[in-house]
C-alpha positions in Angstrom: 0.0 0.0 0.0 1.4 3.4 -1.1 1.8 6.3 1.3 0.4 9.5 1.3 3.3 11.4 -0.2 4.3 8.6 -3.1 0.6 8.9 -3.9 1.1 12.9 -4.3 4.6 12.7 -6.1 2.4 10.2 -8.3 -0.1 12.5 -9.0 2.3 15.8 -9.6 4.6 13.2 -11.9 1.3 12.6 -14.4 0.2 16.0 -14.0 3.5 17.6 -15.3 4.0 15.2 -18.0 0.6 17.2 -19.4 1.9 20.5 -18.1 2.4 21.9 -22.0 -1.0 21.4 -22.4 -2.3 22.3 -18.6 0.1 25.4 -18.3 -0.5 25.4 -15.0 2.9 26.5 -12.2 4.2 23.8 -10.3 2.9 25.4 -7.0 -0.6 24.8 -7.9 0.1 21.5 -9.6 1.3 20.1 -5.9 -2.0 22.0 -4.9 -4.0 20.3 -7.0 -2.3 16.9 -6.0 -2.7 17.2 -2.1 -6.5 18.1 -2.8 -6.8 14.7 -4.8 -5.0 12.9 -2.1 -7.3 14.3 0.3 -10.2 13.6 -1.4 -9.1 9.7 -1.6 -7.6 9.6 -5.4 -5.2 6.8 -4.9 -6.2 5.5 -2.1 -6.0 1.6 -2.5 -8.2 0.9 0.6 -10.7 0.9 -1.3 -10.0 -1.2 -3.5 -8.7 -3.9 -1.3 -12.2 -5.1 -0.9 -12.4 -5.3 -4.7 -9.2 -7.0 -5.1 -10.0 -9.8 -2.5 -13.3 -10.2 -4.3 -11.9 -10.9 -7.4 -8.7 -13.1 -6.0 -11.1 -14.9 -4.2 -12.9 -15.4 -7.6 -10.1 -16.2 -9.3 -9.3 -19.3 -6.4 -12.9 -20.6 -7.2 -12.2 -20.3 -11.3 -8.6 -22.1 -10.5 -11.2 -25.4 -8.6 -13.0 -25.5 -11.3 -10.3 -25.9 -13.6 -8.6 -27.9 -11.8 -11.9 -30.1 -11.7 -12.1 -29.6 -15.1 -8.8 -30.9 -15.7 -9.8 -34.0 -13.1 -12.8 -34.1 -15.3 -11.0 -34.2 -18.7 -8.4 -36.9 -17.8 -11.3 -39.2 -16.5 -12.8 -38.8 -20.0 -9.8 -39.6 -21.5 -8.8 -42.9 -19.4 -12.6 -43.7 -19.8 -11.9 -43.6 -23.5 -9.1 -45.2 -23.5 -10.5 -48.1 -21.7 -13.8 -48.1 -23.9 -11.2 -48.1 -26.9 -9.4 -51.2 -25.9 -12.8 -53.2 -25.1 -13.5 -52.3 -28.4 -10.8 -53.2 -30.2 -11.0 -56.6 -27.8 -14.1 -56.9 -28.7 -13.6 -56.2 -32.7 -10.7 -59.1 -32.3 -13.5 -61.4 -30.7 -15.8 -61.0 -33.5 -13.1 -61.3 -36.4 -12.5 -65.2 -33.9 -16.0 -65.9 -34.3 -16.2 -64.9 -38.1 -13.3 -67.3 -38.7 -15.1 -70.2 -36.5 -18.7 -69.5 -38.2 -16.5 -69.8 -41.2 -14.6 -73.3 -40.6 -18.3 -74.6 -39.1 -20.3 -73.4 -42.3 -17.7 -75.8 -44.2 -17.5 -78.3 -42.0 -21.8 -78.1 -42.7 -21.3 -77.6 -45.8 -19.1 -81.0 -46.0 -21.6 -83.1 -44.1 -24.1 -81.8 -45.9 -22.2 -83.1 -48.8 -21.6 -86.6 -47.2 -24.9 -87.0 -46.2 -26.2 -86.4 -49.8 -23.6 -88.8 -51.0 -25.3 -90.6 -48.7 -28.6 -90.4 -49.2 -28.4 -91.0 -53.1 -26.0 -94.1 -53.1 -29.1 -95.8 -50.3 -31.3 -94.5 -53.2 -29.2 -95.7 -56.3 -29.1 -98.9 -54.3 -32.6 -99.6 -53.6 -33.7 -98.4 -57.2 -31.3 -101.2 -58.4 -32.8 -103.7 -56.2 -36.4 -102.8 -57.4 -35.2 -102.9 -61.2 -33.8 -106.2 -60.3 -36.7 -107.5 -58.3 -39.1 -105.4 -61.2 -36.9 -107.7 -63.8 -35.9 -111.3 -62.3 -38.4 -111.3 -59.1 -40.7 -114.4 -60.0 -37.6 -116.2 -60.9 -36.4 -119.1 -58.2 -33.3 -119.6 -56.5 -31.9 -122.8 -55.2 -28.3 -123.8 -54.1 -27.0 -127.3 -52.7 -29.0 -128.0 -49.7 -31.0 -124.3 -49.4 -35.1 -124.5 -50.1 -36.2 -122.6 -53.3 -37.0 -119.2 -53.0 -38.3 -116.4 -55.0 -36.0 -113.9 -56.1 -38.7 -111.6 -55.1 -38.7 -112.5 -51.6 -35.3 -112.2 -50.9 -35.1 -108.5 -52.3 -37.6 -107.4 -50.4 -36.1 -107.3 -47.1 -33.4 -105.7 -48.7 -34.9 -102.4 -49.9 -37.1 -102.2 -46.8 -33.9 -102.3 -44.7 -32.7 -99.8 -46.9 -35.4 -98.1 -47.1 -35.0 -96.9 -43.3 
């Protein structure tokens, strides 16, 4: 805080700085000066209130920054974190592409086989009918075994097949 006199030398040292345009004498200048001084030009009292006011302010802005800066790394680390589980989770579904794939050709295969399958059994029993359709009524006999009708021994056959 200034004293009264470095307020007054303040005052007189802006005043004749102007004192081309003023023309005033220096006598009157210092008059002028004290009179200001007197009247509470300068005086920093009050604005001591102000200042604590706005340091005060400034302490509150500084929290909140802070806090914002708490705030903003939080944001970040939460990003980071969802970033990772994302890229975990990207790698996880590329796994499961490349499984779905191998199982869709290991479907894909059986599929196959079991149509194989399916159309020899059928390619068998058509055979069997044609053969039963052709030669049926016709008997069989070997050393020792009782006749029997072609027919009757092919039908078993396709209705085993047939299953």
């Amino acid at each position: 805080m200034k004293t009264e006199f470095e307020r007054i030398s303040e005052i007189m040292y802006t005043l004749l700085e102007h004192q081309p345009v003023i023309d005033v004498p220096y006598e009157k200048i210092n008059d002028i000066a004290v009179a200001l001084v007197k009247e509470g030009y300068g005086k920093v009292s009050e604005y001591e209130t102000e200042r604590e006011m706005l340091g005060s302010q400034i302490k509150v802005l500084k929290q909140r920054l802070n806090n914002k800066y708490v705030e903003v790394d939080n944001l970040s680390r939460d990003y980071s974190n969802a970033f990772e589980r994302l890229k975990a989770q990207e790698r996880e579904i590329d796994r499961l592409k490349a499984e779905n794939c191998e199982l869709t050709k290991k479907l894909e295969a059986r599929l196959t086989c079991d149509f194989v399958k399916t159309a020899q059994k059928q390619a068998e029993i058509d055979v069997l009918t044609k053969l039963k359709d052709s030669y049926g009524l016709y008997y069989l006999s070997a050393f020792g075994v009782k006749e029997r009708m072609l027919a009757d021994i092919l039908n078993p056959m396709i209705e085993e097949l047939k299953k």
